[in-house]
Kinemage of the C-alpha trace (Angstrom):
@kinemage 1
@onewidth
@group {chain A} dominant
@subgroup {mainchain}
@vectorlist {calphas} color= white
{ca unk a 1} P 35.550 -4.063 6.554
{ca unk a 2} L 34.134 -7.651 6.480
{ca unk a 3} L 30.476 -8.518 6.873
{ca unk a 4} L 29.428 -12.120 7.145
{ca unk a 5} L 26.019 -13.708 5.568
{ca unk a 6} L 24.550 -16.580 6.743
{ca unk a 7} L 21.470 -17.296 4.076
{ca unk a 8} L 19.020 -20.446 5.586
{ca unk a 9} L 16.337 -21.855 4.098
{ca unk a 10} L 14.776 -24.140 6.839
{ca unk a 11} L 12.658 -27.504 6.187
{ca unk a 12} L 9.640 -26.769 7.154
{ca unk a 13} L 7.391 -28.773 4.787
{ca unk a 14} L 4.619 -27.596 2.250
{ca unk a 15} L 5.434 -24.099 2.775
{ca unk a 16} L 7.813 -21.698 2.839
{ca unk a 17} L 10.275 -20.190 5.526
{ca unk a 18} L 13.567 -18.346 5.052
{ca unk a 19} L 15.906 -15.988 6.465
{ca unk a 20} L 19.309 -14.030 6.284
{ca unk a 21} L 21.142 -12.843 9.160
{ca unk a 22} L 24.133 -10.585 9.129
{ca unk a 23} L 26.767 -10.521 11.371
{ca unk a 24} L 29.863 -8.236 12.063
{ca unk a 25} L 33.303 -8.922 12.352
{ca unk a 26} L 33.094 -10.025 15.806
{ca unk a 27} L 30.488 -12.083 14.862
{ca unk a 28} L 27.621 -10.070 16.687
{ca unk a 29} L 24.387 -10.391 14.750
{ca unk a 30} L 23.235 -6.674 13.624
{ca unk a 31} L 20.553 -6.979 10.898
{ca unk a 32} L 17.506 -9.832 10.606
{ca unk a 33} L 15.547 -10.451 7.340
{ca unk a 34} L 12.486 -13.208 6.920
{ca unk a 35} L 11.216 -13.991 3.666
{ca unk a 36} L 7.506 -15.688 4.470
{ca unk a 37} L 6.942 -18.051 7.444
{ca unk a 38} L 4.230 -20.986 7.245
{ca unk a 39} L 3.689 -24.123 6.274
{ca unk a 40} L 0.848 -27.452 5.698
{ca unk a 41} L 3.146 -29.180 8.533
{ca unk a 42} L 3.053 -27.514 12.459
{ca unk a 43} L 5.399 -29.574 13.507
{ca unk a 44} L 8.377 -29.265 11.890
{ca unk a 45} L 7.052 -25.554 11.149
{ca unk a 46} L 7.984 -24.530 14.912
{ca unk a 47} L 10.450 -26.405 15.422
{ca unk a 48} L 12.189 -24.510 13.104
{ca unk a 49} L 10.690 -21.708 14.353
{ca unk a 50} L 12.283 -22.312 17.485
{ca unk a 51} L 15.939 -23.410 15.987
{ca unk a 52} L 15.390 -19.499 14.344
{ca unk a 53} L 14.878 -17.863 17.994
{ca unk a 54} L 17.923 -19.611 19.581
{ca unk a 55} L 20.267 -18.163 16.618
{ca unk a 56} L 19.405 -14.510 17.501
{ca unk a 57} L 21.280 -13.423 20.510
{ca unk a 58} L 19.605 -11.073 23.621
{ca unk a 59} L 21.558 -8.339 22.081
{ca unk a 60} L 19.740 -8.519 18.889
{ca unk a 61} L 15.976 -10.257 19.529
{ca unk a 62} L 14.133 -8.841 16.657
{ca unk a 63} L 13.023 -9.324 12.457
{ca unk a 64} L 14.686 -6.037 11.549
{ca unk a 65} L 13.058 -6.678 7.604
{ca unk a 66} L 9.944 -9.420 6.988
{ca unk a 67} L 8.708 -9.958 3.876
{ca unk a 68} L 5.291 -11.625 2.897
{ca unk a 69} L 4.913 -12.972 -0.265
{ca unk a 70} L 1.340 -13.711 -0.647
{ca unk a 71} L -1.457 -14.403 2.179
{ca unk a 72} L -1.998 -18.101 1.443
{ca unk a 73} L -2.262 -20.570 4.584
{ca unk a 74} L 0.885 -22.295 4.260
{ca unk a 75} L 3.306 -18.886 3.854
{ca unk a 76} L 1.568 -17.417 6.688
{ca unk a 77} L 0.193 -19.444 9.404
{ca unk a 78} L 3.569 -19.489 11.295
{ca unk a 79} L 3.908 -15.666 11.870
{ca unk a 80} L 2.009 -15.697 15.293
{ca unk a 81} L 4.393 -18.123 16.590
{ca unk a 82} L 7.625 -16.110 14.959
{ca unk a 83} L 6.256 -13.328 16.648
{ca unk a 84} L 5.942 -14.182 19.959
{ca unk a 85} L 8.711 -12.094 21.867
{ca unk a 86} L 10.316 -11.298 18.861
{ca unk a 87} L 8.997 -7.751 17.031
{ca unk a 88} L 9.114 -6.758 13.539
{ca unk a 89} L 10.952 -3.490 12.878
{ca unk a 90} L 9.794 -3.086 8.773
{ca unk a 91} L 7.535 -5.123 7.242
{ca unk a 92} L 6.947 -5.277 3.404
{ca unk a 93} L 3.837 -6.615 1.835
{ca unk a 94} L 2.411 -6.497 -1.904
{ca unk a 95} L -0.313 -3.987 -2.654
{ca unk a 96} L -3.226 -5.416 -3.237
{ca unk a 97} L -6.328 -4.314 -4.780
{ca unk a 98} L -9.806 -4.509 -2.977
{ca unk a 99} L -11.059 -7.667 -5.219
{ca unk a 100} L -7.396 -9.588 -4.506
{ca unk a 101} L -7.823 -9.086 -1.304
{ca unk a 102} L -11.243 -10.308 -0.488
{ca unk a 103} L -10.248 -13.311 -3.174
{ca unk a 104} L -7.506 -14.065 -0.703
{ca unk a 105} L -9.359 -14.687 2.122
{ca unk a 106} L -11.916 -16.403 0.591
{ca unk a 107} L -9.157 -19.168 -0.643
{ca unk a 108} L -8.203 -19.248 3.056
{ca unk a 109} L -11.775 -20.127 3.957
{ca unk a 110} L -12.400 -22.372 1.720
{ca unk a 111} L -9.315 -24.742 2.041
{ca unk a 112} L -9.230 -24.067 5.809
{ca unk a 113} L -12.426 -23.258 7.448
{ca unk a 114} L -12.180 -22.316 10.655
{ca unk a 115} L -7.981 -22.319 10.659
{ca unk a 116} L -7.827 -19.939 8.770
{ca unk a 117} L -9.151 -17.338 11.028
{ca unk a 118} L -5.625 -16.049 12.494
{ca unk a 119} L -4.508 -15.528 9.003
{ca unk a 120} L -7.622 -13.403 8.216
{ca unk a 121} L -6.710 -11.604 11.185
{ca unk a 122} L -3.352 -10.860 9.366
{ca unk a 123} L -4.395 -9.795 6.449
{ca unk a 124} L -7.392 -7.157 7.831
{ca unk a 125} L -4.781 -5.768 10.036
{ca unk a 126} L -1.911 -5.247 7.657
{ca unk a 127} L -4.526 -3.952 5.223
{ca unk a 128} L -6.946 -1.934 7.304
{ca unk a 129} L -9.373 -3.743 6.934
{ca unk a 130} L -9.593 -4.225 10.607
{ca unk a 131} L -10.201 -1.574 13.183
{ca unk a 132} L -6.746 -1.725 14.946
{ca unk a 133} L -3.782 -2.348 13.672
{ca unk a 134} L -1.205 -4.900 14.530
{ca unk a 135} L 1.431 -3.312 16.241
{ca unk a 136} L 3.926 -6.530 15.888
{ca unk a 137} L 4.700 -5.754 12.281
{ca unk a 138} L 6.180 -2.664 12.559
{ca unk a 139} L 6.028 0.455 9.836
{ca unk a 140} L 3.913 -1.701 6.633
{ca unk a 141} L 5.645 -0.854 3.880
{ca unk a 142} L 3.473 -1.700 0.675
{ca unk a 143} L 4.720 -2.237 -2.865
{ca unk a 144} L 2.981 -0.614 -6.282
{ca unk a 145} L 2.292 -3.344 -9.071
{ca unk a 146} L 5.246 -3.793 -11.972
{ca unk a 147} L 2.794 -2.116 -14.090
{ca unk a 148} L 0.921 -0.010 -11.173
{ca unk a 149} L -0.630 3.572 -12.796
{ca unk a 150} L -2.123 6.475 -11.329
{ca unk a 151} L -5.475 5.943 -10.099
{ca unk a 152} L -5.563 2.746 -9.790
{ca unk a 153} L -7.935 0.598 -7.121
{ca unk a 154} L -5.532 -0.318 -4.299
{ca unk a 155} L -5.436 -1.171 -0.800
{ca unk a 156} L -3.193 0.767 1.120
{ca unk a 157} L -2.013 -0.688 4.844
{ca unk a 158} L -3.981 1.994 7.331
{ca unk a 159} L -0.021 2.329 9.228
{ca unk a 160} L 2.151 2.559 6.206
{ca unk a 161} L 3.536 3.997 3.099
{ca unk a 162} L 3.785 2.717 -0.639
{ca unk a 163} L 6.985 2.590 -2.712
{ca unk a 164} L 7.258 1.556 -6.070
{ca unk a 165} L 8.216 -2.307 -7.719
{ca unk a 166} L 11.732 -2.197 -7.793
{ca unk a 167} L 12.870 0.210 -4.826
{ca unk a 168} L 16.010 -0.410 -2.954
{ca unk a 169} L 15.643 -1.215 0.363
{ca unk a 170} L 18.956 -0.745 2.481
{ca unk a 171} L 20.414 -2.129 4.920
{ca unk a 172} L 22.033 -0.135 7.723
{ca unk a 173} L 25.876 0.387 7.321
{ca unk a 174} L 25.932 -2.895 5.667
{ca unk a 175} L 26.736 -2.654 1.707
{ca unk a 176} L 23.220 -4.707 1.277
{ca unk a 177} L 19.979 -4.257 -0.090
{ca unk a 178} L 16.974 -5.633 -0.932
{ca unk a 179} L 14.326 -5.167 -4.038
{ca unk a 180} L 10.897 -6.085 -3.658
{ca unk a 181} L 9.105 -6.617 -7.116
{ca unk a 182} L 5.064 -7.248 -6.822
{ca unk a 183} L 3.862 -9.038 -9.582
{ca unk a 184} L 0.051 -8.651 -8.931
{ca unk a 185} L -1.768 -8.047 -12.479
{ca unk a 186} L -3.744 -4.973 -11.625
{ca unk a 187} L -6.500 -5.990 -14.390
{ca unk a 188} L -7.116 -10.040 -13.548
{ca unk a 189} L -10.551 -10.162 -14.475
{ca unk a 190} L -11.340 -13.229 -12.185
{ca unk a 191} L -10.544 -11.165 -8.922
{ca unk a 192} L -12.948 -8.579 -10.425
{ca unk a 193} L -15.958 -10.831 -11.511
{ca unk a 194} L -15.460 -13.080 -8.212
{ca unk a 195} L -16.031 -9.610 -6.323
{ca unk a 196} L -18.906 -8.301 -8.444
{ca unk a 197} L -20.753 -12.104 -8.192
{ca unk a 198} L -20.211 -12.799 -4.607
{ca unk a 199} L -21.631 -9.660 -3.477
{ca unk a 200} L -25.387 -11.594 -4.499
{ca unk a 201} L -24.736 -14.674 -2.692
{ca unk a 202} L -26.953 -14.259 0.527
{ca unk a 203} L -25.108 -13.718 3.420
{ca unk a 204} L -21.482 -13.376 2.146
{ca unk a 205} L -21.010 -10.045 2.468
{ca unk a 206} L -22.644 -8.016 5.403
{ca unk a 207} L -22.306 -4.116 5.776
{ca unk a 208} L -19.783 -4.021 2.710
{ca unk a 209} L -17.810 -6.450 4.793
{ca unk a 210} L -16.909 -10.580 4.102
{ca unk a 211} L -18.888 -12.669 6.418
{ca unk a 212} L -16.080 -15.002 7.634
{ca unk a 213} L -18.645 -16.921 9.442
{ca unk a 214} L -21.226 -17.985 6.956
{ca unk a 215} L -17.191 -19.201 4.948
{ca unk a 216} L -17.482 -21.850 7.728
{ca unk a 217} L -21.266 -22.439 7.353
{ca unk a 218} L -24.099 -21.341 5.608
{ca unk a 219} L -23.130 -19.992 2.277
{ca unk a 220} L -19.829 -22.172 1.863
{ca unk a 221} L -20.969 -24.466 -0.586
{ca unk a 222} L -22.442 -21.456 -2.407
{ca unk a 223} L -19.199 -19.464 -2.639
{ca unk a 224} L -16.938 -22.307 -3.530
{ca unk a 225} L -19.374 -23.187 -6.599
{ca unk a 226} L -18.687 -19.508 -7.508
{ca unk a 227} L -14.978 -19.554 -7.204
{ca unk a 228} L -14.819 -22.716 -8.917
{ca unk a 229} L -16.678 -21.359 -11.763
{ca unk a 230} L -14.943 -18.247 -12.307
{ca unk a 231} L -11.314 -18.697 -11.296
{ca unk a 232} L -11.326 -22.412 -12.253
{ca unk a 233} L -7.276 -22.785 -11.858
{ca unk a 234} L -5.161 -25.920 -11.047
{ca unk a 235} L -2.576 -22.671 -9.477
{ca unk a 236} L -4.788 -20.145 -7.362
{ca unk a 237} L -1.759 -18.081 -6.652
{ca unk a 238} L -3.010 -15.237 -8.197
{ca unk a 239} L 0.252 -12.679 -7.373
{ca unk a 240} L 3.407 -12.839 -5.123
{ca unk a 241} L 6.008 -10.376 -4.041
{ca unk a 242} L 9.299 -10.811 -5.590
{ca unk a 243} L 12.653 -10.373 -3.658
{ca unk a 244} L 16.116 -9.558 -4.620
{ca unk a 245} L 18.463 -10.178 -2.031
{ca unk a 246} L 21.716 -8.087 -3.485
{ca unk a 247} L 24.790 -6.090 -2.785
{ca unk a 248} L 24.544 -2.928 -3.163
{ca unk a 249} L 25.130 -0.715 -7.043
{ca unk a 250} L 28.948 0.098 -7.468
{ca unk a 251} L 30.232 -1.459 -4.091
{ca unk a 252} L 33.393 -4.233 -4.855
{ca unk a 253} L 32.535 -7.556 -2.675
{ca unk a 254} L 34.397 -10.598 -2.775
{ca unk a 255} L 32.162 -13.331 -1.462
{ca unk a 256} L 33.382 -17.127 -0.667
{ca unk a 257} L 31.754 -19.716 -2.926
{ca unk a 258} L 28.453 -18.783 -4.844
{ca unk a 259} L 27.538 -15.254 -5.972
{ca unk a 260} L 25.689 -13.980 -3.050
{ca unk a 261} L 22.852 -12.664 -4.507
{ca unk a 262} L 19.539 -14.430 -3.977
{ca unk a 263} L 16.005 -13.841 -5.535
{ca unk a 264} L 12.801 -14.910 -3.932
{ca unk a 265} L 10.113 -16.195 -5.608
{ca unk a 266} L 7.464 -16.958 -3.327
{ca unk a 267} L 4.991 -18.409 -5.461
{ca unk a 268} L 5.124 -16.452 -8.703
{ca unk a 269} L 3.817 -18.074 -11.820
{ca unk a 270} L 4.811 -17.297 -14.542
{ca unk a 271} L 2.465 -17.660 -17.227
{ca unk a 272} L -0.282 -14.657 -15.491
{ca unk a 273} L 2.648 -12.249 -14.407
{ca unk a 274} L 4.505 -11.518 -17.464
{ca unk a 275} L 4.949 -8.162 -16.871
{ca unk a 276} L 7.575 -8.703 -13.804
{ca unk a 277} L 10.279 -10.970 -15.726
{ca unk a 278} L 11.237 -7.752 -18.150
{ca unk a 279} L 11.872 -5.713 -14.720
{ca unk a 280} L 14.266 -8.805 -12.980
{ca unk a 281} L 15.645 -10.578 -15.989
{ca unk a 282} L 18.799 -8.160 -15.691
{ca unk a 283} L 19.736 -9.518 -12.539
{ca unk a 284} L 19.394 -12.879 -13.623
{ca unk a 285} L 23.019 -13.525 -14.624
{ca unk a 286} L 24.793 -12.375 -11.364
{ca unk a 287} L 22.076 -14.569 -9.163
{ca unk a 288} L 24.101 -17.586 -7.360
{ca unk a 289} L 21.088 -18.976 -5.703
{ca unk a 290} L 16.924 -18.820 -6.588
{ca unk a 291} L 14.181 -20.247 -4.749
{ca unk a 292} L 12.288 -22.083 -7.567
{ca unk a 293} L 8.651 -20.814 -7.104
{ca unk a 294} L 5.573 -22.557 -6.544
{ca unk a 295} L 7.655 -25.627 -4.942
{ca unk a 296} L 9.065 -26.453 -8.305
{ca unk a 297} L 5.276 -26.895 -9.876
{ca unk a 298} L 5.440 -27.604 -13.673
{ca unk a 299} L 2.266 -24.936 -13.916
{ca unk a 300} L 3.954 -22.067 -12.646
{ca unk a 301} L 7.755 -22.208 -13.907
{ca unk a 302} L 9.197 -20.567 -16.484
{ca unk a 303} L 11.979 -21.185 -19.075
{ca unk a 304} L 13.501 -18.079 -18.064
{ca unk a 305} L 14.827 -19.985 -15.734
{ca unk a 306} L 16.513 -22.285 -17.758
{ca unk a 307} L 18.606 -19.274 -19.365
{ca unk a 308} L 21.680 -19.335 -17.472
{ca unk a 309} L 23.058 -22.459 -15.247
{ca unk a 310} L 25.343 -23.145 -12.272
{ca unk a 311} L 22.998 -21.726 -9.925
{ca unk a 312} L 21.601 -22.916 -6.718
{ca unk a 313} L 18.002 -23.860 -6.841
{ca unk a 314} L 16.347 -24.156 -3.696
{ca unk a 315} L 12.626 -26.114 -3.511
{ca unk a 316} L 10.552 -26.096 -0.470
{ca unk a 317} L 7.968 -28.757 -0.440
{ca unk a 318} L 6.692 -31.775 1.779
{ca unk a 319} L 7.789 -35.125 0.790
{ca unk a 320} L 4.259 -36.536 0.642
{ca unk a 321} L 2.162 -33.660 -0.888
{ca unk a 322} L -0.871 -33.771 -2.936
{ca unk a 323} L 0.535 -31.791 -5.510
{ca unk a 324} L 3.251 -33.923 -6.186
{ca unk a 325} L 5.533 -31.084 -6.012
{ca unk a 326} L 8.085 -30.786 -7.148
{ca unk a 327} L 8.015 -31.681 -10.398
{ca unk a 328} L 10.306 -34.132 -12.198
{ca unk a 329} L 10.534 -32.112 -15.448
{ca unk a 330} L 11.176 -29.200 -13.605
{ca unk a 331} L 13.922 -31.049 -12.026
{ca unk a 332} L 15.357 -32.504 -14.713
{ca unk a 333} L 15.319 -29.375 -16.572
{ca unk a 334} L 17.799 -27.141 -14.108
{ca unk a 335} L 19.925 -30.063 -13.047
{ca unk a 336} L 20.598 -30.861 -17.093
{ca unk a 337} L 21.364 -27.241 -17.491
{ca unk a 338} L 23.821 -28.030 -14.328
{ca unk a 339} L 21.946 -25.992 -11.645
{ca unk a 340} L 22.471 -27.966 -8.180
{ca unk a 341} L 18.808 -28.346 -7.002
{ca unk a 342} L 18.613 -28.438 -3.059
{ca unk a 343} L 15.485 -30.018 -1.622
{ca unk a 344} L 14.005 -28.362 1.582
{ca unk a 345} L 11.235 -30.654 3.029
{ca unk a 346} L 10.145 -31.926 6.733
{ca unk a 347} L 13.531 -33.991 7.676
{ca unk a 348} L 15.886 -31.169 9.288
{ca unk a 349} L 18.662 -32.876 7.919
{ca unk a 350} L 17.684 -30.843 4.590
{ca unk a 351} L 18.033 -27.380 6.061
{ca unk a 352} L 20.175 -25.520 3.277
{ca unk a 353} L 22.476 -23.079 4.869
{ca unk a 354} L 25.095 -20.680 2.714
{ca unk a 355} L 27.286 -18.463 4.364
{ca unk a 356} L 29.532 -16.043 2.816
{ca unk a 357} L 32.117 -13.535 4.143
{ca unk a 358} L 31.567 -10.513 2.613
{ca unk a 359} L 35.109 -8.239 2.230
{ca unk a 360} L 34.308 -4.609 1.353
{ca unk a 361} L 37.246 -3.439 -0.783
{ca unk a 362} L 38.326 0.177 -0.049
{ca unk a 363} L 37.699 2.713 -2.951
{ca unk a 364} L 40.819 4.841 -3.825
{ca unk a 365} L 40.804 8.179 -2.720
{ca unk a 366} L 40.571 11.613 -4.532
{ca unk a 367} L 42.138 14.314 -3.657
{ca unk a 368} L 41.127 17.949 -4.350
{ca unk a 369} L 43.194 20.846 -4.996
């Protein structure tokens, strides 16, 4: 049986937008998987958007697996736009606790204003926050913490189920599967004194419920003071969800090119979620091809990543941010360890594609007497 990959990571800018379609032998698409969808830049956002669509056939018009690494703006803010005539089957989210959550959308606010009120939507729905749920995402799958114990605070989506950091996620008569790994530390103490201080500000929080509206005006200036005081960050990516992208345990592939196997960083950092790397590391050596997190920033990599070379290492980032992403040390540092670094930014010349074809080798068969 041969199954054929076709792994794209599209140029979309400050952000972060990527997907993996299968497809048969007769080259009919049967399973759909998006890894985050947003970005600083609308244009070439939905125009890739668009070049995404046209590569689904009628036959098979749907996201069959999304995932959402974190709820910032620019991993987000295209997901109304994906979803427009095109529905999610499964979508898998990080669980969150009550203080992450209401952190979240207070970073939205505050770098955003007013444009961030579609995410906000998002992230009420898919956490039940809101009083209806959003029907275009499909069962909500949410994933425990690494180090997630009974009885701890968390927010569960009001339409789904929770599995644990690490669960296999299969694909449908296709020797694939994913691994979600959520690397949210259940005990950040900024999340839990933001909560505890905002709660006095006048007007922020109304009923037991974040006043969106005074974000905009009234108590802004207020709130940011507080955030600036107690998470005081140059990263304010507090937690993203992990993603292995693998073949399944104990099933003989032979892929062209690369080792297929991808992980998904999102925008982990590495020096607050420690906890995670113990849980992936043993994958490491078998991954062909890693999205560098954080668009390559120098604050949030790791030298983990430096343990093992000739990999592909993909960077998402727009070619005039403030952050100066990505970082020259950071590129230095894989290509000297010969890792080929791929730069995804605005031009759509730098759309990195892979495509491997996937031969399942029979097993021998047993017989019983």
């Amino acid at each position: 049986m041969t199954m054929k990959l076709k792994r794209i990571f599209f140029p979309v800018g400050q952000g972060g937008f990527s997907a993996e379609i299968f497809s048969d032998e007769r080259d009919d698409v049967c399973f759909t998987v998006v890894y985050d969808c947003g970005s600083n830049n609308k244009d070439p956002r939905n125009i890739q958007i668009a070049d995404f669509k046209r590569l689904l056939p009628d036959s098979h018009k749907q996201i069959d697996l999304l995932f959402i690494s974190h709820f910032h703006q620019d991993h987000i803010n295209g997901l109304d736009e994906l979803l427009k005539d095109l529905p999610v089957i499964k979508t898998v989210i990080p669980m969150l606790t009550e203080e992450l959550i209401l952190l979240t959308r207070v970073q939205n606010y505050l770098k955003y204003k007013k444009e961030a009120e579609n995410q906000d939507r998002i992230i009420t729905a898919l956490y039940g926050i809101a009083d209806e749920r959003d029907a275009r995402f499909g069962e909500v799958v949410a994933v425990k913490a690494v180090d997630w114990r009974v009885g701890d605070d968390s927010a569960m989506p009001r339409n789904g189920e929770m599995i644990d950091s690490g669960s296999k996620i299969g694909v449908p008569d296709i020797f694939w599967e994913y691994q979600p790994y959520n690397s949210i530390p259940l005990s950040d103490q900024r999340a839990i004194d933001f909560a505890r201080e905002v709660k006095k500000i006048k007007g922020a929080i109304t009923n037991g419920q974040l006043n969106t509206s005074k974000l905009v005006r009234g108590c802004r200036d207020k709130v940011q003071k507080l955030y600036r005081r107690i998470v005081n960050t140059r990263n304010d990516n507090l937690y993203s969800l992990v993603v292995a992208s693998t073949p399944k345990d104990g099933v003989d592939l032979t892929p062209d090119g690369n080792q297929p196997r991808c992980l998904y960083f999102g925008d982990f950092d590495f020096r607050y979620n420690a906890s995670l790397w113990p849980r992936i590391q043993g994958l490491f050596p078998s991954t062909g091809t890693i999205q560098i997190p954080h668009h390559g920033s120098k604050d949030s990599f790791g030298n983990a990543l430096l343990s093992s070379g000739n990999k592909v290492c993909v960077i998402a980032v727009g070619s005039d941010n403030q952050f100066h992403h990505p970082d020259f040390w950071v590129v230095k540092n894989l290509q000297d360890q010969k890792d080929t670094v791929e730069i995804v930014y605005e031009d759509s010349k730098s759309k990195f594609e892979q495509k491997f074809t996937i031969q399942i080798m029979p097993q021998p068969s047993v017989t019983i007497r």
